[in-house]
Steps between C-alpha positions, in 0.01 A plus 500: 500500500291563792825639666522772267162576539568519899782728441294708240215505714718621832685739279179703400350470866828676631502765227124551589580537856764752443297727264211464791754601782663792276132650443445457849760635623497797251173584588450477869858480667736736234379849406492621175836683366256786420357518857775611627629719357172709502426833682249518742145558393387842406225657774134436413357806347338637782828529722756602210781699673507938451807631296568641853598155665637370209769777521537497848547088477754563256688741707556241780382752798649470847288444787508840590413616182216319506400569847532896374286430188243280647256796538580632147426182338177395747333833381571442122388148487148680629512734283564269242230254607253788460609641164509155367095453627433847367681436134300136522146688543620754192595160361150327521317848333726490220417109415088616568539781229721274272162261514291747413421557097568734360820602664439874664829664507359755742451247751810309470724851466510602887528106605808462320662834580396427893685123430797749397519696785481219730764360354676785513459595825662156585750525328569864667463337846774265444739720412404699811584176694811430321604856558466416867666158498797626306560782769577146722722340262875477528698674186551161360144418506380789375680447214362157432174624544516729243626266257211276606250746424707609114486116461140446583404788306728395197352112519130623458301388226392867421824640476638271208433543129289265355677172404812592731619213733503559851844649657708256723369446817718639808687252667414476817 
């Protein structure tokens, strides 16, 4: 009898040290099946990339293409930087009138249609740089491009109906 029980006893020490060693070796030495296979990490909020560089990171530029762009995209992420601080300030006098009680339309009226135009004007300014980097493209890329932009367009929240599922994403 006190055989078995030795048996028994190294039996369950054995499994015990297996199911130890498979924890540890699933959690410190072996990543995850779901780690990776994941995408990087999106950018923090503060440094989330224009509609301008997504495009042009998606159109796999040449070096010289780049080089000839440089300027173009330098003086948009400025102006970008700036209309973002401005639309931030309109930003901050909407939320102080949305405080206040009772709400006073007349107040809150020119904020939001100055939000508008800022956004807007943005928007305008990117097409004026895409205009520009398109007149560096090759045929082929210009091409892509546009469908980028039909795509990006078509993907939008704001341009589905309501209770639509999102269209296929391009493959890339």
């Amino acid at each position: 009898m006190p055989r078995l029980f030795t048996v028994a006893l190294v039996l369950s020490l054995l499994l015990n040290a297996f199911f130890v060693a498979g924890f540890v070796f699933r959690g410190w030495i072996a990543p995850l099946p779901f780690e990776q296979r994941m995408p990087p990490a999106p950018p923090p909020p503060g440094q989330r990339p224009s509609a301008l560089e997504i495009v042009a990171g998606d159109l796999n530029l040449d070096s010289r293409q780049r080089q000839a762009l440089r300027g173009v995209f330098e003086q948009h992420a400025q102006l970008r930087r700036e209309r973002s601080r401005e639309m931030q300030k309109v930003r901050e006098q909407i939320v102080a009138e949305y405080r206040r009680s009772p709400l006073d339309q007349a107040r809150l009226a020119p904020l939001i249609d100055r939000m508008g135009d800022l956004r807007a004007d943005q928007q305008k300014e990117t097409v004026r740089v895409l205009a520009q980097m398109e007149a560096q493209l090759d045929p082929e890329q210009r091409v892509k491009m546009h469908q980028i932009l039909v795509d990006r367009l078509l993907s939008s929240p704001w341009s589905r109906q309501p209770g639509a599922p999102p269209p296929p994403r391009p493959s890339q």
